[in-house]
N, C-alpha and C positions, 0 to 999 in steps of 0.2 A: 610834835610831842618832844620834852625834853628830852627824856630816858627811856624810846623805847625796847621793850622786851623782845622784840627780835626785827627782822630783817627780809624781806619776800622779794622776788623778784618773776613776776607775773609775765608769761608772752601769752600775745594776742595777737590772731592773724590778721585782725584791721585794724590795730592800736599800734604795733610793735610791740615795744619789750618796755613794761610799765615794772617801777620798781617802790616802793612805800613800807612804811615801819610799821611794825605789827604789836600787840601785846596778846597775851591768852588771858583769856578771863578766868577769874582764881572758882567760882562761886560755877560753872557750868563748863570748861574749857574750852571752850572755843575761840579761833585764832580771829582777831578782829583786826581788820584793815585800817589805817589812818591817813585821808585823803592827805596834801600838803595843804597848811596854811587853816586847817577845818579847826573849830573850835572846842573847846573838851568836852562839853555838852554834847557835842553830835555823833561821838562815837562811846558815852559811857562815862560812868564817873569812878572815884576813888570809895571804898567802902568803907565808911572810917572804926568796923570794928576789927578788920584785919587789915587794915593798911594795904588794901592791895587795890588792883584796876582789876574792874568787872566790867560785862559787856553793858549796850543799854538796857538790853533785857532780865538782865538780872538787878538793875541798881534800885528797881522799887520793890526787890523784895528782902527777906531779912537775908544776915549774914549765915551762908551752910557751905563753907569752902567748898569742892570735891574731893579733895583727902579726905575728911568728915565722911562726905555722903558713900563712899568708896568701903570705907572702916562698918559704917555700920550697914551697909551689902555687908560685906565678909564676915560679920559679927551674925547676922542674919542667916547666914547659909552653914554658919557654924552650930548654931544653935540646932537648926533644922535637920542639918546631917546627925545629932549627940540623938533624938528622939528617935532614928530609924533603929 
């Protein structure tokens, strides 16, 4: 990967010490590993309504960043808490 988003550095007791470039997925966040040499297809694509890298699991569905999904939790539990 050109630019990845971050950096892991994995030990495994019958591997050793495995190290690989990571991105968080903008749309779910979760940290998504990137084998060397693997193709862009197999870890995820680019979401081109927010320009960002999403996992594979999110890339076939629409764009709902987690700031979004996070915002309207809080907007939700606001709401919730004003009727008690």
């Amino acid at each position: 990967m050109r630019n990845p988003g971050g950096y892991a550095v994995l030990i495994d007791p019958d591997k050793g010490i495995v190290e690989r470039d990571t991105f968080t997925c903008n749309h779910c966040n979760t940290v998504v590993y990137i084998k060397p040499k693997a193709s862009p297809d197999d870890f995820g694509s680019m979401c081109r309504l927010c320009m960002k890298m999403v996992c594979r699991r999110c890339a076939n569905y629409g764009c709902t960043p987690f700031e979004k999904k996070l915002e309207a939790i809080e907007a939700r539990d606001r709401a919730r808490r004003s009727y008690e």
